[in-house]
C-alpha positions, 0 to 999 in steps of 0.5 A: 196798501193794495191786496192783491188776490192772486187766487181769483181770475188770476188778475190783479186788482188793476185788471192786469193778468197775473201769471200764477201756476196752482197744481195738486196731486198728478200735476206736483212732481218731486225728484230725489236722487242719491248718488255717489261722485267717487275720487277720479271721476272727471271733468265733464263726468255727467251724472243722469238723475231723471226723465221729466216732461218738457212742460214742468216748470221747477219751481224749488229744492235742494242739493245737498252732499259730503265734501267732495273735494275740488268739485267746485263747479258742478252744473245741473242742466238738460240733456235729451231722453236717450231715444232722441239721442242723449246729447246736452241740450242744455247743460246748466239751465238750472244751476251754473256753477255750483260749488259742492267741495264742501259738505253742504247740510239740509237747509244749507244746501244749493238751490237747484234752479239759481240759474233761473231768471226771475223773468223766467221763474214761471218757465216750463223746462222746455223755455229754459230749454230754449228748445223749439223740438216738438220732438222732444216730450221730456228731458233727462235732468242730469248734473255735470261736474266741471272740476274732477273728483278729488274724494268721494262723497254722496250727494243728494238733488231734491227739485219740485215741479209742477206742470203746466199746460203747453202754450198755444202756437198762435 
């Protein structure tokens, strides 16, 4: 069995590099948010959580809520800051699909990033993004339902990020 130390030089002990992303104080960002979806809130109906710099990479978390009937596809995805406009950049770039009709417990939640390749799980927002704006320094983290509200319920987004460095335009 091969040890690989993934803390030192970040190279495995064959010499390949590997990719690792370690961050503490300044450079960890967690997002809680708490917010209602009332009965009648509709299709499309977007609910905008935080602004997040365009080179955090999420990393982890949670979506818990009440049963809100009927939404059973509610995406979590990046829109524009409002000084660049607001409009969807790109609306499920984290989670596709999430169903959130019934209530979901601590523990038993979402993922918030199950829409994240493994290829890309290392991936500052701004490559999920597929964003090639260098206008764009943050972006609105937002969830959008895609069925209408049926009931009201609470629902609660925990997302942990950590920074990382832009890469080079070479």
């Amino acid at each position: 069995m091969a040890v690989v130390d993934l803390t030192t030089y970040k190279k495995s002990s064959a010499g390949i590099p590997v990719d690792a992303i370690q961050a503490c104080g300044t450079d960890v960002l967690h997002v809680v948010a708490s917010f209602p979806i009332t009965n009648g809130n509709s299709i499309a109906s977007i609910f905008r959580i935080a602004e997040i710099p365009s080179n955090f990479v999420p990393i982890g978390g949670e979506i818990t809520c009440d049963g809100i009937t009927s939404v059973n596809d509610a995406d979590l995805g990046l829109y524009e800051t409002d000084e660049h406009g607001g409009a969807v950049i790109d609306v499920d770039a984290l989670m596709d699909g999430g169903d959130i009709s019934s209530a979901l417990a601590p523990g038993a939640g979402l993922n918030p990033i199950s829409a994240v390749t493994i290829a890309n799980q290392d991936s500052a927002l701004y490559v999920l993004a597929d964003d090639v704006s260098s206008e764009r320094q943050a972006y609105v983290l937002a969830l959008t339902i895609n069925a209408a509200a049926t009931a009201t319920g609470t629902v609660i987004v925990r997302l942990t990020l950590v920074r990382r460095e832009y890469a080079s335009a070479t």
